[in-house]
C-alpha positions in Angstrom: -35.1 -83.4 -43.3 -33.4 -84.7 -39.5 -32.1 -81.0 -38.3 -30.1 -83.1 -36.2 -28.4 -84.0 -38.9 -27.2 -80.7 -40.9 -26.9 -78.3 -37.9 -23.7 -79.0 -35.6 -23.6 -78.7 -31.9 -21.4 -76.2 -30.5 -20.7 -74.5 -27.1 -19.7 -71.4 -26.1 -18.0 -71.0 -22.2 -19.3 -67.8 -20.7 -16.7 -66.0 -18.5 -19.5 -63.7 -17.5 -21.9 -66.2 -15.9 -19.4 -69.1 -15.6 -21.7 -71.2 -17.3 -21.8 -73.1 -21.0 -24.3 -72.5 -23.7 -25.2 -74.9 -25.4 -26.6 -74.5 -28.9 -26.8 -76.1 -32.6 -25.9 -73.8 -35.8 -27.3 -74.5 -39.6 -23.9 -73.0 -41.7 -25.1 -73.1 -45.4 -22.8 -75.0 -47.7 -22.6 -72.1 -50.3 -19.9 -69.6 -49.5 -20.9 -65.6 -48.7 -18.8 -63.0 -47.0 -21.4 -62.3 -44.9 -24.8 -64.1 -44.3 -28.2 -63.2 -42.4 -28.8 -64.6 -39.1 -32.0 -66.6 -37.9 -32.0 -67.3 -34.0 -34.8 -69.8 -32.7 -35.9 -69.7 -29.1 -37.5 -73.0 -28.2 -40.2 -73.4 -25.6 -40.2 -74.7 -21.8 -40.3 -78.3 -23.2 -37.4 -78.5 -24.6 -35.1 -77.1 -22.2 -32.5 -79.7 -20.8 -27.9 -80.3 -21.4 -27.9 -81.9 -24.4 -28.3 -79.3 -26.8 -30.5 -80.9 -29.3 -34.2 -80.8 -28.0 -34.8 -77.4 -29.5 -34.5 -78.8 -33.1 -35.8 -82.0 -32.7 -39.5 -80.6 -31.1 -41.4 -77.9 -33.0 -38.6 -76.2 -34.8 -40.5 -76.6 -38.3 -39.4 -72.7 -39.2 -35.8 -74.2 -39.2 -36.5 -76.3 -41.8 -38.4 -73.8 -43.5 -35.7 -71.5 -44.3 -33.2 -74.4 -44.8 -35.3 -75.3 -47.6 -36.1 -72.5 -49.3 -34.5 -72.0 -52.8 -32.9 -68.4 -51.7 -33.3 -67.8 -47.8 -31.7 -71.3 -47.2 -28.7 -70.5 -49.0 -28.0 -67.5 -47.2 -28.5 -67.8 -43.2 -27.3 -69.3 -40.7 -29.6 -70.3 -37.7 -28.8 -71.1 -34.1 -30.9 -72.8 -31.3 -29.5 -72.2 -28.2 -30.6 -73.9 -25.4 -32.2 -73.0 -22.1 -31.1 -75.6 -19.7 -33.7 -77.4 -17.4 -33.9 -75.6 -14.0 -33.7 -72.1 -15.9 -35.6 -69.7 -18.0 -36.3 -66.3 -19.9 -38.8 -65.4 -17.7 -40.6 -67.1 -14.3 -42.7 -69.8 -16.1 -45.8 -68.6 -13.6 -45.3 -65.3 -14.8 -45.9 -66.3 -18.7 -48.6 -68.6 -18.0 -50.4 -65.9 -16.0 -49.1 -63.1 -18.5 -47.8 -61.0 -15.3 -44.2 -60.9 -17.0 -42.4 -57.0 -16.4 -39.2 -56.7 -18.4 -38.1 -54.1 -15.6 -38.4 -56.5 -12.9 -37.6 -60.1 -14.2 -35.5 -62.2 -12.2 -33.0 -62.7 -14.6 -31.3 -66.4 -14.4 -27.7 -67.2 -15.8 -28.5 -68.1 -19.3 -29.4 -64.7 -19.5 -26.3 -63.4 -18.9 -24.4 -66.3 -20.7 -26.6 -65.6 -23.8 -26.0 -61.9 -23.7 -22.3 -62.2 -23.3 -22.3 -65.0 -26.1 -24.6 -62.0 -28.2 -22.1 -59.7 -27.4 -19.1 -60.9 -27.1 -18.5 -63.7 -29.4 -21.4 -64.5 -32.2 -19.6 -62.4 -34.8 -16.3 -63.2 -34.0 -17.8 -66.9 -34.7 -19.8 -66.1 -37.7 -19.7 -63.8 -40.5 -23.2 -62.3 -39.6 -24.5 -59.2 -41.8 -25.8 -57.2 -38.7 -28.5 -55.8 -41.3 -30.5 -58.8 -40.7 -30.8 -60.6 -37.7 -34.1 -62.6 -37.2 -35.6 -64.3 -34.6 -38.8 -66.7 -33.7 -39.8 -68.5 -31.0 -42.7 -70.3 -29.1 -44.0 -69.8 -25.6 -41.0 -69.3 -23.5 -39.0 -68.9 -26.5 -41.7 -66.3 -27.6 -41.7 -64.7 -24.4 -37.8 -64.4 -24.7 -38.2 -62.7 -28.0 -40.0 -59.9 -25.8 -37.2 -59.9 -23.4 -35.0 -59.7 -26.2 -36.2 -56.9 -28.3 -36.2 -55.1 -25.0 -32.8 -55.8 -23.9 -31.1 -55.1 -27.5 -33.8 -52.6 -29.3 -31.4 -52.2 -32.3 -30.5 -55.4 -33.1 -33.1 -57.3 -34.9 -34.6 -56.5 -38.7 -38.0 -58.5 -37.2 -38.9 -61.1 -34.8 -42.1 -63.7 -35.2 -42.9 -64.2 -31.2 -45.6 -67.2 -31.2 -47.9 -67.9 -27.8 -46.0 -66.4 -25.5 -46.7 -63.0 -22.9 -45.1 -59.4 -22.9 -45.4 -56.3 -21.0 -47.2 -53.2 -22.1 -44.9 -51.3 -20.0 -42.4 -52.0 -22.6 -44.6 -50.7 -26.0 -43.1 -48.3 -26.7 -39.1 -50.2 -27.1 -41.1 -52.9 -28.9 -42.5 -50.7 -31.3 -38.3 -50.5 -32.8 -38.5 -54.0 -34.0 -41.1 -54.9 -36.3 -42.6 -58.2 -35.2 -45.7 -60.8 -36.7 -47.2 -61.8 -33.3 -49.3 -65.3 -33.0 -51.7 -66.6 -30.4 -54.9 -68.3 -30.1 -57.9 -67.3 -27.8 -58.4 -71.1 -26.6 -55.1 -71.2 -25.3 -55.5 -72.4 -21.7 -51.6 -72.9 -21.2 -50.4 -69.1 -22.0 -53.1 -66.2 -21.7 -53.1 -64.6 -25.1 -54.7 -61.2 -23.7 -50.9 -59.7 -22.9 -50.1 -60.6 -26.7 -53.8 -59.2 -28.1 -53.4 -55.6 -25.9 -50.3 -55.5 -26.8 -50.3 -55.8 -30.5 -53.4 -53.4 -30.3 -51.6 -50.8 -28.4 -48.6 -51.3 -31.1 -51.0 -50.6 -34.0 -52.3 -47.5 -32.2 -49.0 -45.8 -32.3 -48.0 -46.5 -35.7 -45.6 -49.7 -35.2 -45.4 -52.3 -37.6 -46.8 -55.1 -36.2 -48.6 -57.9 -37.4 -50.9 -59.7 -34.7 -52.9 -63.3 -35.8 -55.4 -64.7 -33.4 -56.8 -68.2 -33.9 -59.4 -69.7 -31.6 -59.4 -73.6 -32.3 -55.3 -74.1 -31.7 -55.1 -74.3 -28.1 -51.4 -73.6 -26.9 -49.3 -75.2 -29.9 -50.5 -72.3 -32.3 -47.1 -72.6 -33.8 -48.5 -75.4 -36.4 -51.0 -73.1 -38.0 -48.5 -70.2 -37.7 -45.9 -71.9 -39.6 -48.4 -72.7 -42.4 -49.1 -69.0 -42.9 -49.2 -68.0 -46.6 -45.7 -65.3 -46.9 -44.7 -65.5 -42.9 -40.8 -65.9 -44.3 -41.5 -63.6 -47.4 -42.7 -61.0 -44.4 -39.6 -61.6 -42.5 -36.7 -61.5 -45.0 -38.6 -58.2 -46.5 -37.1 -56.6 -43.1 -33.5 -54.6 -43.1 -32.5 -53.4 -40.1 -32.7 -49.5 -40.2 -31.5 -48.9 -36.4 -27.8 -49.1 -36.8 
């Protein structure tokens, strides 16, 4: 399966930032009144203007769901795409795992995204609100974080793979249940933020998954996406915020 070929680039002109998303959208041929949502935040690699990078490079999950016998025929996914001088969150600041939700320097495709969140993804799409998922790696995984701070009512569960988070932000995160991924041999994106983290999430009760390798290096995605259930996990989730 070419993702390229069965998810259709779209853009969406932002009147709050002035900017254009770009992103691609998997629309499942069978016919629902409403269908769940699956949002894939790619990682620094494949940022860039033409929209299609995040589904060519290490979007395997995509295909996962697009292929399954039930969840395929009943989401829709989008990929949005960071372009190449921006990002979630100061690259240094995820490699380094110093990232603070209250003081990141946001950058427009945060504000285009938001208003695009907001503003127009369910006047798009008929999205149950009940369940809205999201994954990501690295950046993408770090923007999860950003994410489930930003809007702590909005997703049923989020898988954030090898990227950072902020402690100071446990106790917002702990509203989303969430399957974290890292690997102790990562020498790209220090996995200690994720590990304490995940720790301090289990402490107080939250539902949180947390899977450390130590032989993956930074692209612990691969081994993530083989894990027996991960999508079983995920679609098990309803949101009960709303």
């Amino acid at each position: 399966m070419i993702l390229t070929d069965i998810m259709k680039l779209e853009t969406f002109e932002s009147k709050v930032s002035g900017e254009t998303l770009k992103y691609t959208v998997y629309i499942p041929e069978e016919k629902k009144d409403k269908y769940k949502l699956f949002i894939f935040m790619h990682g620094a690699g494949e940022r860039g203007d033409d929209g299609l990078k995040p589904i060519v490079y290490h979007a395997k999950i995509a295909k996962m769901i697009i292929e399954h016998p039930e969840y395929g025929k009943d989401t829709i996914i989008i990929a949005p795409q960071v372009p190449t001088d921006q990002r979630w969150v100061p690259l240094q600041d995820i490699f380094d795992g110093t990232y603070k939700y209250k003081t990141n320097p946001l950058q427009p495709i945060t504000y285009t995204f938001n208003d695009f969140l907001e503003n127009e993804l369910f006047k798009r799409y008929p999205i149950d609100k009940n369940y809205i998922y999201m994954g990501g790696i690295s950046m993408g995984g770090t923007g999860i974080m950003d994410y489930i701070t930003r809007y702590p009512n909005m997703f049923a569960a989020v898988i954030p793979i090898c990227g950072t988070a902020d402690m100071d932000s446990v106790e917002i995160y702990k509203k989303t249940p969430m399957w974290m991924f890292h690997s102790s041999d990562d020498t790209t994106v220090s996995y200690v933020p994720f590990k304490n983290v995940a720790a301090k999430l289990k402490e107080i009760g939250a539902e949180i998954n947390y899977t450390e390798y130590n032989d993956t290096g930074h692209p612990s995605w691969h081994r993530a996406y083989e894990t027996e259930g991960l999508l079983d996990w995920l679609y098990s989730h309803k949101n009960n915020k709303l």
